[in-house]
C-alpha positions as CSV (number, residue, x, y, z in Angstrom):
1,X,73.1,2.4,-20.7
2,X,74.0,2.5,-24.5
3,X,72.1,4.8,-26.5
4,X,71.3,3.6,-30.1
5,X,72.1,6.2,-32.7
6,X,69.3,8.9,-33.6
7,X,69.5,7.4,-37.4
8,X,69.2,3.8,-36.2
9,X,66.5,4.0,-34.0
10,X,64.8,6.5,-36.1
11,X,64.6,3.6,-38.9
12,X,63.1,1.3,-36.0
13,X,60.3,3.5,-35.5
14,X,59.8,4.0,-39.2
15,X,60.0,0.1,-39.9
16,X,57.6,-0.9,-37.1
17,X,55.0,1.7,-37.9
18,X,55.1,1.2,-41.5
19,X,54.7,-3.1,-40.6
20,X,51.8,-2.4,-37.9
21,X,50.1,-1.1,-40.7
22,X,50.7,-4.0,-43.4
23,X,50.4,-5.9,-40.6
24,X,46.6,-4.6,-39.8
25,X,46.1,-4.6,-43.9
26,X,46.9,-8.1,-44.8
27,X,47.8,-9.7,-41.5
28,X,50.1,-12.3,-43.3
29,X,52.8,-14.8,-41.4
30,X,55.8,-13.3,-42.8
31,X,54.4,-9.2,-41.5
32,X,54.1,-10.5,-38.4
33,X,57.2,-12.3,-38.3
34,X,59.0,-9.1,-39.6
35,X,56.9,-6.6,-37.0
36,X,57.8,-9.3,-34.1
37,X,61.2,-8.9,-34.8
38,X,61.4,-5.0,-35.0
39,X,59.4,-5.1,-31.8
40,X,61.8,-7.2,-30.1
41,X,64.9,-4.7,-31.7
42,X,63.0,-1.4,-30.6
43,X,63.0,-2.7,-27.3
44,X,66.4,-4.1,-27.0
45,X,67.6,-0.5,-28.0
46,X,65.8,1.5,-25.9
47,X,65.9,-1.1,-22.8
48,X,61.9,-1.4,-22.4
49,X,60.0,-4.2,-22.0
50,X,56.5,-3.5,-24.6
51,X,56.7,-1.9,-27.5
52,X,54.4,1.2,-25.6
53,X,57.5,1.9,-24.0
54,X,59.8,1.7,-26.1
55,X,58.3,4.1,-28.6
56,X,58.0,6.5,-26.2
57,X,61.4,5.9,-25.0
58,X,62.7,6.0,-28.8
59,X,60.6,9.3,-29.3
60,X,62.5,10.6,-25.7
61,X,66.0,10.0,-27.1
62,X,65.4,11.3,-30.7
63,X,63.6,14.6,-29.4
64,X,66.6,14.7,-26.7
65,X,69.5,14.6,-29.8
66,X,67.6,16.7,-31.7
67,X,67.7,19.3,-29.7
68,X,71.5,19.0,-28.9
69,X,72.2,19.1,-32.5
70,X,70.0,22.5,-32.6
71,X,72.0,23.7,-29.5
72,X,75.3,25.1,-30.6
73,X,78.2,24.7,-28.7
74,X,79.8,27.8,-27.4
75,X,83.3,28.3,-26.6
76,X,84.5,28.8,-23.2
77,X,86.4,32.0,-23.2
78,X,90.0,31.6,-23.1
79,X,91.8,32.0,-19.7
80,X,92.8,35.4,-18.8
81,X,91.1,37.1,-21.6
């Protein structure tokens, strides 16, 4: 399966947390509209079904590239040496 960049999907989760909130606050057509659409994008990216799952999903794959950027990559020692 295709992975969405850490940056990319990092935005999703920003952009539908941010709308769930003006969403709750004023509740208007267009927020929903907007927080429908980010739903349905989370989801495509991750490959879930609700948006449950695909936060948790999103949150598996940004703590997973987190931590290989924190990992550094050593060097195999060169043969014979």
């Amino acid at each position: 399966m295709l992975l969405a960049h850490p940056a990319i999907l990092r935005n999703l989760v920003e952009q539908y947390e941010s709308l769930k909130v003006l969403h709750a606050e004023e509740g208007s057509f267009e927020t929903r509209c907007r927080l429908e659409d980010i739903m349905y994008t989370l989801c495509v990216s991750t490959g879930t079904h609700t948006p449950e799952a695909a936060l948790t999903a999103a949150e598996h794959q940004l703590r997973s590239a987190l931590s290989e950027v924190a990992t550094p990559m050593v060097p195999a020692p060169a043969p014979g040496g």
